[in-house]
N, CA, C and O of each residue as an XYZ file, in Angstrom:
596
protein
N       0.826     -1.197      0.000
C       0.000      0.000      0.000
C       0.865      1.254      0.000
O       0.298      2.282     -0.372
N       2.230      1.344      0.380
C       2.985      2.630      0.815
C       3.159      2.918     -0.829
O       2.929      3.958     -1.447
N       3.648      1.625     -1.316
C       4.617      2.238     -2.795
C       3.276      2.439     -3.787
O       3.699      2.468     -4.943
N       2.036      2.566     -3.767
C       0.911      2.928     -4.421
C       0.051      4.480     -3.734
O      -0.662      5.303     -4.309
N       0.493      4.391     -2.341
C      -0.450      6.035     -1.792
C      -0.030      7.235     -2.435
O      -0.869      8.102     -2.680
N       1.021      7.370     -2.701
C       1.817      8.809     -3.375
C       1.291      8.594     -4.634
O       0.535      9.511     -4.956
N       1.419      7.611     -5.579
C       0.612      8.167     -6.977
C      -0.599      8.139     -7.187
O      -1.166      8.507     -8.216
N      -1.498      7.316     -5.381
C      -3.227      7.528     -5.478
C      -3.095      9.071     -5.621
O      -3.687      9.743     -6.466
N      -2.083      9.623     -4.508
C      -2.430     11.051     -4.413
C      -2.264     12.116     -4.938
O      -2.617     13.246     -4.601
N      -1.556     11.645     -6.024
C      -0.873     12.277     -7.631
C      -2.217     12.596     -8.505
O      -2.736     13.611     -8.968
N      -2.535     11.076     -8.489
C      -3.625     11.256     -9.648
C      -4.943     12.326     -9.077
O      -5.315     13.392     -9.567
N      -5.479     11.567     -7.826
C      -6.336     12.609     -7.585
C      -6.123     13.719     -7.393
O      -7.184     14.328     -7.536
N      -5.171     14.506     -7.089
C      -5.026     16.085     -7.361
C      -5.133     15.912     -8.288
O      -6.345     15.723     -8.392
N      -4.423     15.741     -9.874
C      -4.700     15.665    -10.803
C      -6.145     15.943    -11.206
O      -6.545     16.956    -11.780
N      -6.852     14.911    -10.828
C      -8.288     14.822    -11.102
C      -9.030     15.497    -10.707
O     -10.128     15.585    -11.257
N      -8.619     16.453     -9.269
C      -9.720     17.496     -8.335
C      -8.929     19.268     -9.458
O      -9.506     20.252     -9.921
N      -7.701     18.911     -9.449
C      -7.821     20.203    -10.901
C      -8.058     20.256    -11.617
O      -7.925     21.399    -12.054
N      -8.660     19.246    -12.611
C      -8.732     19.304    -13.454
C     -10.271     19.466    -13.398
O     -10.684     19.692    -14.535
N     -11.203     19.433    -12.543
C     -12.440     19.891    -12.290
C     -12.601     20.985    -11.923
O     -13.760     21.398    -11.941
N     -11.659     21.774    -11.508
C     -11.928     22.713    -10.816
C     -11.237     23.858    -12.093
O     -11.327     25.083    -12.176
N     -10.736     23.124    -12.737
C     -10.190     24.024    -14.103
C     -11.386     24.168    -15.048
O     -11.205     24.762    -16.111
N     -12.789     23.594    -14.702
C     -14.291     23.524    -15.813
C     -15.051     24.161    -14.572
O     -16.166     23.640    -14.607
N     -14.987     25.179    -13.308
C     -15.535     25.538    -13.096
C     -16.911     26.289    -13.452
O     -16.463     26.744    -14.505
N     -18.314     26.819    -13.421
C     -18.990     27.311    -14.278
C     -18.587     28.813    -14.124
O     -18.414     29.518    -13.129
N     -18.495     29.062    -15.535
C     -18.364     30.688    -15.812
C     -20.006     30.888    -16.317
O     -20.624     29.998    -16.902
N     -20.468     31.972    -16.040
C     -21.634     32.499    -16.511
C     -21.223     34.164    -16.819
O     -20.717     35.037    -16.115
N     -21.674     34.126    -18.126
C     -21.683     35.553    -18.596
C     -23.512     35.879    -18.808
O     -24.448     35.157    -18.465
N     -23.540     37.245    -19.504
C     -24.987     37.785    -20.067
C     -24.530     37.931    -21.659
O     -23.415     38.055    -22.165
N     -25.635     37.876    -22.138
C     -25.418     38.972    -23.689
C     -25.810     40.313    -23.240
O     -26.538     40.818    -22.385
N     -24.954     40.703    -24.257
C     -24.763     42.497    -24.389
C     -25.927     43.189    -24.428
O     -27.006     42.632    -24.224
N     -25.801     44.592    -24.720
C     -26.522     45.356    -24.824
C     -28.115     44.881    -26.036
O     -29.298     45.074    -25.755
N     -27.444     44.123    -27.600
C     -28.116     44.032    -28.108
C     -28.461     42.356    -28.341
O     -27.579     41.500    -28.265
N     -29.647     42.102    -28.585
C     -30.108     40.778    -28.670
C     -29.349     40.327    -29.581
O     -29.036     41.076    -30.507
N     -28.912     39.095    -29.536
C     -28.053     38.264    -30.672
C     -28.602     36.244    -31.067
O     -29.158     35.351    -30.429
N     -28.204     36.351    -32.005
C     -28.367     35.260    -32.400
C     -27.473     33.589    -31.981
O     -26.307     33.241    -32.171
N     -28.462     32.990    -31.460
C     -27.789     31.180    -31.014
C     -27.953     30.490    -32.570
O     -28.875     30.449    -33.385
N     -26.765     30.051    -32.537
C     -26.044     29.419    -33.452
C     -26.052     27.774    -33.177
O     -25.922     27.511    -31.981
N     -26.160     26.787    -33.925
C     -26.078     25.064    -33.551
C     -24.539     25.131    -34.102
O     -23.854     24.158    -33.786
N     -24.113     25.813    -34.626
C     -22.637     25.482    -34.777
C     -21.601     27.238    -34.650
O     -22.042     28.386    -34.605
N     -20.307     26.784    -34.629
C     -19.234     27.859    -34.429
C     -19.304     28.849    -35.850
O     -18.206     29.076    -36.357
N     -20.362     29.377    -36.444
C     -20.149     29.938    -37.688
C     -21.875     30.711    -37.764
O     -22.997     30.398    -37.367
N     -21.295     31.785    -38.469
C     -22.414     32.799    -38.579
C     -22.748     31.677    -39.696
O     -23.941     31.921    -39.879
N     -22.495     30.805    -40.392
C     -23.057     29.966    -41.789
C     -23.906     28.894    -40.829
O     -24.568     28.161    -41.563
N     -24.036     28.671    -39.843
C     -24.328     27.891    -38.674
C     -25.793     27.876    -38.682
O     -26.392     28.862    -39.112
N     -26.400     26.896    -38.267
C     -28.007     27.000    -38.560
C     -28.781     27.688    -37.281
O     -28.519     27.400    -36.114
N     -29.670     28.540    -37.646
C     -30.052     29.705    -36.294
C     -31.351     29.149    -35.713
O     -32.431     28.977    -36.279
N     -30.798     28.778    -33.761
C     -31.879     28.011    -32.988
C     -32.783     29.018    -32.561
O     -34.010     28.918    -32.556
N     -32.027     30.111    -32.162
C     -33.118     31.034    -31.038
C     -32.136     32.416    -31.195
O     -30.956     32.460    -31.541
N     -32.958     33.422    -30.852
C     -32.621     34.928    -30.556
C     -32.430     34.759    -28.952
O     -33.223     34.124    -28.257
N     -31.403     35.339    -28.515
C     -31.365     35.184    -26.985
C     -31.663     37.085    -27.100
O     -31.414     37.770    -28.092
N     -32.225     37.562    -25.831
C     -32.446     39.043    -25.351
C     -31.305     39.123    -25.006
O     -30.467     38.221    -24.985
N     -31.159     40.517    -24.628
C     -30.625     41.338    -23.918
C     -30.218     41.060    -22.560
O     -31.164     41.177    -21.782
N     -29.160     40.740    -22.030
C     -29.258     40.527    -20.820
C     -29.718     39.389    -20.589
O     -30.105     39.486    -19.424
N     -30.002     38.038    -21.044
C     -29.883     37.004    -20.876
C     -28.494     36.053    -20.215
O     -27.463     35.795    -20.837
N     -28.827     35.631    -18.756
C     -27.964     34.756    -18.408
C     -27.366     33.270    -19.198
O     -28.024     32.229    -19.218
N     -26.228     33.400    -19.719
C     -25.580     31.543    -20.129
C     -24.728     31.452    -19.531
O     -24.328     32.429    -18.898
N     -24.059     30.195    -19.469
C     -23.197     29.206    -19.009
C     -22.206     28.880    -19.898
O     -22.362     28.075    -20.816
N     -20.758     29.727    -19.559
C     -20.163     29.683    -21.029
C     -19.438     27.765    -20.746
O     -18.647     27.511    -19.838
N     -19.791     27.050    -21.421
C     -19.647     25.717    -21.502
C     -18.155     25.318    -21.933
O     -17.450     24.500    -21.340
N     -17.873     25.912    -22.861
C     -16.550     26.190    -24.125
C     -16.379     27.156    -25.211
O     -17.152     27.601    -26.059
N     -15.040     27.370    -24.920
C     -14.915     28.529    -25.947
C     -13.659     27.931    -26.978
O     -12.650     27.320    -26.626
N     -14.040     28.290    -28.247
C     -13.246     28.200    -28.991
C     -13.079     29.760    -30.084
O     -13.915     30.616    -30.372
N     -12.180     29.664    -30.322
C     -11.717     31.029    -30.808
C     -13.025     31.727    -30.564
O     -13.690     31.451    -29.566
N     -13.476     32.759    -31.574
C     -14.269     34.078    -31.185
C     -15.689     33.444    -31.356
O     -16.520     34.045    -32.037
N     -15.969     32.357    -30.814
C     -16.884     31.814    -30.638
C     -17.175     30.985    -29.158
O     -16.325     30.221    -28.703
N     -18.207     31.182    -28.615
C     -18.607     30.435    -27.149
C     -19.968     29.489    -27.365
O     -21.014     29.759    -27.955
N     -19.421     27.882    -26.432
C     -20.737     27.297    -26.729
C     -21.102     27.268    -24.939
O     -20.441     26.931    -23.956
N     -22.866     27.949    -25.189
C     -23.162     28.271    -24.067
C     -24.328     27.565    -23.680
O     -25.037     27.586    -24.686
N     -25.031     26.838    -22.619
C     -26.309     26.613    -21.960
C     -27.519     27.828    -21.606
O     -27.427     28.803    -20.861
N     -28.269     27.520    -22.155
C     -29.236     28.488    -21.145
C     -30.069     27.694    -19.852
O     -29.867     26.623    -19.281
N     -30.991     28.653    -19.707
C     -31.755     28.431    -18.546
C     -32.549     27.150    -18.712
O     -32.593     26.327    -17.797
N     -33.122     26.982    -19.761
C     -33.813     25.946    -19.960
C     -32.723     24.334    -20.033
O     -33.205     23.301    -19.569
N     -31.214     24.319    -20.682
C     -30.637     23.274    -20.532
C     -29.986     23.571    -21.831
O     -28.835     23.163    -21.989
N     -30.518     24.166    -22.691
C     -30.357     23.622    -24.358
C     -28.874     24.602    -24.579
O     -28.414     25.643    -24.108
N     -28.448     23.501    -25.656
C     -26.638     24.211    -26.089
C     -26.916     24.466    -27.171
O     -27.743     23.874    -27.865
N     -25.948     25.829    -27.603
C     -25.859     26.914    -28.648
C     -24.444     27.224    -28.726
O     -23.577     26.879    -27.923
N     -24.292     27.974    -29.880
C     -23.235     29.120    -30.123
C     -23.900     30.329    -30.110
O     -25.042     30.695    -30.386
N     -22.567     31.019    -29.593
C     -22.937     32.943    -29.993
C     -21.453     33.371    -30.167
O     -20.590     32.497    -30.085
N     -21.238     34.161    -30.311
C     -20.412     35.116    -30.505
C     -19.592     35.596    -29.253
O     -20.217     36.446    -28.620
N     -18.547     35.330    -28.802
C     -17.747     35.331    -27.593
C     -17.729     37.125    -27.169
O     -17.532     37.503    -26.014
N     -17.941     37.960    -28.191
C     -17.820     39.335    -28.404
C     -18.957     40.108    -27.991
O     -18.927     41.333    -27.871
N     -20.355     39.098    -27.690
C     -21.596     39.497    -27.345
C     -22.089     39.033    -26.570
O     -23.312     38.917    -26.499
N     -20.838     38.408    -25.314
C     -21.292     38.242    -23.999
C     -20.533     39.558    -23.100
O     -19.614     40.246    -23.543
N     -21.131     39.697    -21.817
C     -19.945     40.512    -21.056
C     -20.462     39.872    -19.820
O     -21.554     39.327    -19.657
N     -19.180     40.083    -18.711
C     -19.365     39.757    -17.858
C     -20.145     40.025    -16.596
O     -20.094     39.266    -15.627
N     -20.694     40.860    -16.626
C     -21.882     41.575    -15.695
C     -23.001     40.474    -15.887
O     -23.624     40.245    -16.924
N     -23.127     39.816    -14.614
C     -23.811     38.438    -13.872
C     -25.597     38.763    -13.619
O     -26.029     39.307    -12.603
N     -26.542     38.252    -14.887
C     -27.513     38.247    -14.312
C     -28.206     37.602    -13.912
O     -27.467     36.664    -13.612
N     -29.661     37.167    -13.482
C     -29.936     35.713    -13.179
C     -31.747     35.926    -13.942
O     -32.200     36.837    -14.635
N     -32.550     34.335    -13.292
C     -33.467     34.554    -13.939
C     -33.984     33.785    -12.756
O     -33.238     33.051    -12.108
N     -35.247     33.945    -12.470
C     -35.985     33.469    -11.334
C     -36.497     32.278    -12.163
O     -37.011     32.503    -13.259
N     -36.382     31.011    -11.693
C     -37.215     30.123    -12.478
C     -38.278     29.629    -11.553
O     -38.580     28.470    -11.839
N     -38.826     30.021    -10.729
C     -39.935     29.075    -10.003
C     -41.101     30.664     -9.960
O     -40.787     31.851     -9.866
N     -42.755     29.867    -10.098
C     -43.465     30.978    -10.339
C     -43.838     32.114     -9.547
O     -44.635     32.927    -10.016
N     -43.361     32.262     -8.418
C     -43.406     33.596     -7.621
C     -42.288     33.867     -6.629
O     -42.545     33.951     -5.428
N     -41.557     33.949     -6.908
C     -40.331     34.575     -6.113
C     -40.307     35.518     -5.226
O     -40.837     36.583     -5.542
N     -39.693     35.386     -3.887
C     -40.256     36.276     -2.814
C     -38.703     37.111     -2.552
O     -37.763     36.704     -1.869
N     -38.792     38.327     -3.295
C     -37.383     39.436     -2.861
C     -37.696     39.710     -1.463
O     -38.809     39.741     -0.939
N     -36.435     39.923     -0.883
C     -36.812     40.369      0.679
C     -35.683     41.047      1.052
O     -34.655     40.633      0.515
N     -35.549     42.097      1.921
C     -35.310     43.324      2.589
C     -33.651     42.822      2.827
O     -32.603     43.366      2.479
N     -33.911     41.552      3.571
C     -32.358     40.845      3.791
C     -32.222     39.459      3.515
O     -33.020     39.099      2.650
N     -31.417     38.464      3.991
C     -31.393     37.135      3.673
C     -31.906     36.189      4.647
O     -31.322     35.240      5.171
N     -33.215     36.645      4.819
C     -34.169     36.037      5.749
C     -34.931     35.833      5.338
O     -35.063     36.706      4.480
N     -36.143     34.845      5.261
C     -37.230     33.897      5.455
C     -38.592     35.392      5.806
O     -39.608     35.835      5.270
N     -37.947     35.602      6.731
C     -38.946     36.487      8.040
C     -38.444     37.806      7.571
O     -39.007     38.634      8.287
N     -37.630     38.443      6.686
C     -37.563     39.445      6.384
C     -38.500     40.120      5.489
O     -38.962     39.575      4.486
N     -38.788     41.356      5.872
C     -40.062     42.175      5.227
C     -39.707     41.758      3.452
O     -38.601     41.665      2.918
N     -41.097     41.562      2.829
C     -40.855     42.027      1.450
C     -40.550     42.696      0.452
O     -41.308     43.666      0.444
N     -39.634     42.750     -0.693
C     -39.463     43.928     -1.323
C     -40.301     43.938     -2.440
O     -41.006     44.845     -2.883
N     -40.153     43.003     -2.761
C     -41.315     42.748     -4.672
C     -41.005     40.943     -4.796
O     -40.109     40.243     -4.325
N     -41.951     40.694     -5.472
C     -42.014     39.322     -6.117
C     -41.709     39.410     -7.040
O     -41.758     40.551     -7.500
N     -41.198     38.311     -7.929
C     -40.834     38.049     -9.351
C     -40.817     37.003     -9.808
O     -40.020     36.088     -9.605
N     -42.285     37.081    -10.907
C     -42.444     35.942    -11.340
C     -41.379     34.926    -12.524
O     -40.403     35.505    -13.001
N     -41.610     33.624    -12.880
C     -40.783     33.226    -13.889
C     -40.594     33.602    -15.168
O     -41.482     33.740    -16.009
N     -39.073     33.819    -15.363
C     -38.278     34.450    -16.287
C     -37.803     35.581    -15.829
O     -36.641     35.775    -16.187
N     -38.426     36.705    -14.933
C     -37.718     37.949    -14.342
C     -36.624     37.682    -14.886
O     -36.123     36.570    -14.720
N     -36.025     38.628    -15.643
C     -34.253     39.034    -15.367
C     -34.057     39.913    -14.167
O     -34.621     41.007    -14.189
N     -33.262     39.553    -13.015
C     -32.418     40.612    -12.406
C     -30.778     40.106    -12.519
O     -30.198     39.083    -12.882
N     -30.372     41.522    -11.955
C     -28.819     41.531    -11.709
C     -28.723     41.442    -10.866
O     -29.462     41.966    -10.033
N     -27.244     40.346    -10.495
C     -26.767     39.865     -9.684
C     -26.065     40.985     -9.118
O     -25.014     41.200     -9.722
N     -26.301     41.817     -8.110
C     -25.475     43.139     -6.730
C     -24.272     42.219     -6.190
O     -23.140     42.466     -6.604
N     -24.475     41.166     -5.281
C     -23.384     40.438     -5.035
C     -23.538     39.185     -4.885
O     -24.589     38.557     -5.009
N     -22.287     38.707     -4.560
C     -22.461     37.473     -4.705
C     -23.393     36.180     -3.787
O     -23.982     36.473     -2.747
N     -23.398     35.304     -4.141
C     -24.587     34.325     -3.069
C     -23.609     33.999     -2.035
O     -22.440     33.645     -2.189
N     -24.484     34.231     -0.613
C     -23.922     33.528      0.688
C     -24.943     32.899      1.512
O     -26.075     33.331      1.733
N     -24.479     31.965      1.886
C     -25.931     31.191      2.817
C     -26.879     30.815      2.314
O     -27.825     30.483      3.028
N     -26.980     30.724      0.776
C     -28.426     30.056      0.330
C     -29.227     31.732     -0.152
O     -30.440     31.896     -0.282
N     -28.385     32.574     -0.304
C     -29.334     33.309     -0.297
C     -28.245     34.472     -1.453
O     -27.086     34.500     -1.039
N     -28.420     35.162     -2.459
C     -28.490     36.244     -3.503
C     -28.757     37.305     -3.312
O     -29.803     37.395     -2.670
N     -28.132     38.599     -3.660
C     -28.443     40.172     -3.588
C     -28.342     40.413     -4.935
O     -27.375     40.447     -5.696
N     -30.164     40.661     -5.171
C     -30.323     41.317     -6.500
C     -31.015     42.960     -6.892
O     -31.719     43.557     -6.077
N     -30.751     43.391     -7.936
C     -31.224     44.428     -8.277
C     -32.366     44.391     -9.355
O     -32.002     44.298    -10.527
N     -33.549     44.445     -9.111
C     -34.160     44.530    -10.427
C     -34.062     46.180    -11.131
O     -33.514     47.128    -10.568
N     -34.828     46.238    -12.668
C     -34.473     46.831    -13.633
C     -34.875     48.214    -12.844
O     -34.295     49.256    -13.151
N     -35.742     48.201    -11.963
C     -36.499     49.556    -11.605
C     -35.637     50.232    -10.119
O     -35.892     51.297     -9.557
N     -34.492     49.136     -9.724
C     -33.868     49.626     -8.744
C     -33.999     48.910     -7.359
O     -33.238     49.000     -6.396
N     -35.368     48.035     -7.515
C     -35.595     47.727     -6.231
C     -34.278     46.700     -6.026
O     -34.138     45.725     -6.765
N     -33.436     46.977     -5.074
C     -32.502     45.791     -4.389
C     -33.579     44.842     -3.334
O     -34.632     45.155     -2.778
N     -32.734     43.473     -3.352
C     -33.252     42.413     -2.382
C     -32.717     41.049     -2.408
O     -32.040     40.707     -3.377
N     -32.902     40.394     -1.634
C     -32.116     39.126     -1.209
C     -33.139     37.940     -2.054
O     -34.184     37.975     -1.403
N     -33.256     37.291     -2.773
C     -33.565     36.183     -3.510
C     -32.928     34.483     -2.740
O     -31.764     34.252     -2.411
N     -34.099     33.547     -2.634
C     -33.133     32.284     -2.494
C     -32.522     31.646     -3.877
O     -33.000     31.455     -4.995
N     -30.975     31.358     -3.152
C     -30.178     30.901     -4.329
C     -31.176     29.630     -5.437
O     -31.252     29.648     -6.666
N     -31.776     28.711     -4.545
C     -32.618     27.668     -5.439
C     -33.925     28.498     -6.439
O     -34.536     27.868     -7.302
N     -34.089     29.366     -6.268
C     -34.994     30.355     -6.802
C     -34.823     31.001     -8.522
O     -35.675     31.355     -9.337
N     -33.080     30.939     -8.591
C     -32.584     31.357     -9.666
C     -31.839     30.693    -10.212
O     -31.196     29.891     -9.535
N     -31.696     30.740    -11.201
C     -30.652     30.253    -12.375
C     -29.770     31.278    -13.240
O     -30.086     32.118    -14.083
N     -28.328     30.809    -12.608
C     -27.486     31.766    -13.641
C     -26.698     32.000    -12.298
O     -27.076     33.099    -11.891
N     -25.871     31.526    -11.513
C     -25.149     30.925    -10.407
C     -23.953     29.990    -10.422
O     -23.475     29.582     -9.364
């Protein structure tokens, strides 16, 4: 067992970086709505218009092209040039309860039903999200509540 523990413990580092090197990146699209692509080429056959501010999951990138997930699951291309990194999310369950802080028992700020886009203010701690919706209202969201995390 001695002359085999040092390269168990080789490989698995190996193996815990190399997971941790596919961490999830999530970007938005830009300012203007753009087109999902089934392949790396504007000659590429066109699945869907993503909005403005739509949360993906950049999956892989290859040159000036990214293949990304959305909310629903489904894989695309876009244009690596028409994501940026400003983090938004999307409420997927049908009434979402914003609240004052990251409490249960904390007063309400607004609900938001499924699909809401907000922006991600900071990052998730405790099960719980600081978001901004479009009109300003800030509030704490539960992390299981959203997608784009």
């Amino acid at each position: 067992m001695s002359t085999h523990f040092p390269r168990y413990l080789i490989v698995m580092t190996a193996l815990l970086s190399a997971g941790l090197a596919h961490a999830l990146e999530f970007r938005s699209v830009g300012a203007a709505p753009v087109v999902m692509y089934d392949a790396p080429s504007l000659k590429g056959g066109k699945l869907a218009v993503a909005p403005r501010g739509m949360p993906v999951e950049v999956v892989f990138t290859s040159g000036a092209w990214s293949k990304v997930r959305d909310a629903s699951g489904e894989l695309s291309w876009i244009e690596s040039k028409d994501l940026v990194a400003r983090r938004n999310l999307v409420i997927r369950v049908a009434n979402a309860k914003v609240r004052a802080a990251a409490d249960e028992s904390a007063a309400l700020v607004f609900s938001a039903d499924k699909h809401v886009l907000l922006e991600m203010a900071e990052p998730a701690t405790a099960g719980w999200v600081k978001v901004k919706h479009r009109d300003g209202q800030l509030g704490f969201v539960k992390v299981s509540e959203v997608w784009g995390l």
